[in-house]
C-alpha positions as CSV (number, residue, x, y, z in Angstrom):
1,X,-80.0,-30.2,20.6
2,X,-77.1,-28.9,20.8
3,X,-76.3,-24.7,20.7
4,X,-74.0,-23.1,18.1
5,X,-72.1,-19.5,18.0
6,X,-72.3,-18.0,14.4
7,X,-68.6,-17.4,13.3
8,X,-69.5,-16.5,9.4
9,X,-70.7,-13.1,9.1
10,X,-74.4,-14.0,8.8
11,X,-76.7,-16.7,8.0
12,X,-80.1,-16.7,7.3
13,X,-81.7,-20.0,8.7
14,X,-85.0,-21.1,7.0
15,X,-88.0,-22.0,8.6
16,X,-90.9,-22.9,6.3
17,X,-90.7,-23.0,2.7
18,X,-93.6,-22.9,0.1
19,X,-95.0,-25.0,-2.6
20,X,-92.0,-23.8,-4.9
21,X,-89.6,-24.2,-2.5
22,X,-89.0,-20.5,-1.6
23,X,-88.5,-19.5,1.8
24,X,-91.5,-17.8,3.8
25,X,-90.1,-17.8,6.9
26,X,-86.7,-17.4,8.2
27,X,-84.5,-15.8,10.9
28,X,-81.6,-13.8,9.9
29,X,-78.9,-14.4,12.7
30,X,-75.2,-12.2,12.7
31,X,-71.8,-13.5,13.5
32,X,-71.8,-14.1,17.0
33,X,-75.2,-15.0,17.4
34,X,-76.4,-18.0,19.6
35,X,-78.1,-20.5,17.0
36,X,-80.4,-23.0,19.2
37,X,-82.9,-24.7,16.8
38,X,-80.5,-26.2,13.9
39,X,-81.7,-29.4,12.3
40,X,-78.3,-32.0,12.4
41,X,-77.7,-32.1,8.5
42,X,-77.7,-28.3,8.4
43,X,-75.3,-28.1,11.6
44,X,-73.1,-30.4,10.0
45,X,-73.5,-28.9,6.5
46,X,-72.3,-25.2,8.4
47,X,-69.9,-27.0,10.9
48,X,-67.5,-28.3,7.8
49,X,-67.7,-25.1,6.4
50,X,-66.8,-23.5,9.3
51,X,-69.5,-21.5,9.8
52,X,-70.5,-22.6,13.0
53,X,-68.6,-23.8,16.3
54,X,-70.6,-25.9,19.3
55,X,-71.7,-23.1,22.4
56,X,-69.8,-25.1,24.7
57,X,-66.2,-24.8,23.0
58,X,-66.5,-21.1,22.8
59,X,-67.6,-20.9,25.7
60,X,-64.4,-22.8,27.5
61,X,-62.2,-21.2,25.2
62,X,-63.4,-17.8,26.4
63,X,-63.1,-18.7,30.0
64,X,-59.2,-19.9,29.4
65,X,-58.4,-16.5,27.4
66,X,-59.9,-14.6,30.3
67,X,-57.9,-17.0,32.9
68,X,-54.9,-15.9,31.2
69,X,-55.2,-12.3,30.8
70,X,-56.1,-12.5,34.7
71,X,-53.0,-14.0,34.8
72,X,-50.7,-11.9,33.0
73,X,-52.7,-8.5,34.8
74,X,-51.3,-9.9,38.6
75,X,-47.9,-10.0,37.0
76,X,-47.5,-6.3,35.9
77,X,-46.8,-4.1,38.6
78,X,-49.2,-0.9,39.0
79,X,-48.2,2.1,37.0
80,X,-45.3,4.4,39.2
81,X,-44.5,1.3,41.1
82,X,-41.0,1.1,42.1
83,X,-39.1,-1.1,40.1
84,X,-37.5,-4.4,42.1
85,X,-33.9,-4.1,43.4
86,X,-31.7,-5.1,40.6
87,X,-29.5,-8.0,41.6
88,X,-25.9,-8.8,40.4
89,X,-25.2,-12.6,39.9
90,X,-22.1,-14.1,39.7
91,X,-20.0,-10.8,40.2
92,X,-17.1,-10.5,38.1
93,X,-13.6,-10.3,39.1
């Protein structure tokens, strides 16, 4: 089975129903929350909605934002650093 990351703002995922058809038993999971246990109509049902998004993708997308940001923090220099030299190209005249 595959894992999914909640992205609605909550669901309410039914275990057992009764005779009638009413729910007895259910989890009540939050956006963000790890969903493990989804039958595949009601994952598909939530993934065209949008509701849903497979573990794995979040999880990679995460990892490249955080690549990034790693990135972009090695670039600024420290705070009072002096500033580099400022070059003139070309020089005029």
């Amino acid at each position: 089975m595959t894992d999914y990351i909640l992205t609605a703002l909550r669901f309410n995922q039914v275990l057992e129903r009764n005779d009638q058809g009413r729910p007895t038993k259910e989890i009540r999971h939050r956006r963000g929350a790890l969903i493990t246990d989804l039958d595949e109509l009601e994952a598909q049902r939530l993934l065209r909605a949008g509701a849903i998004r497979p573990a794995d993708e979040v999880a990679a997308e995460e990892a490249a934002a955080e690549r990034i940001a790693a990135a972009v923090v090695d670039q600024v220099p420290p705070q009072g650093a002096e500033p580099p030299a400022a070059t003139t190209g070309g020089g005029v005249g």
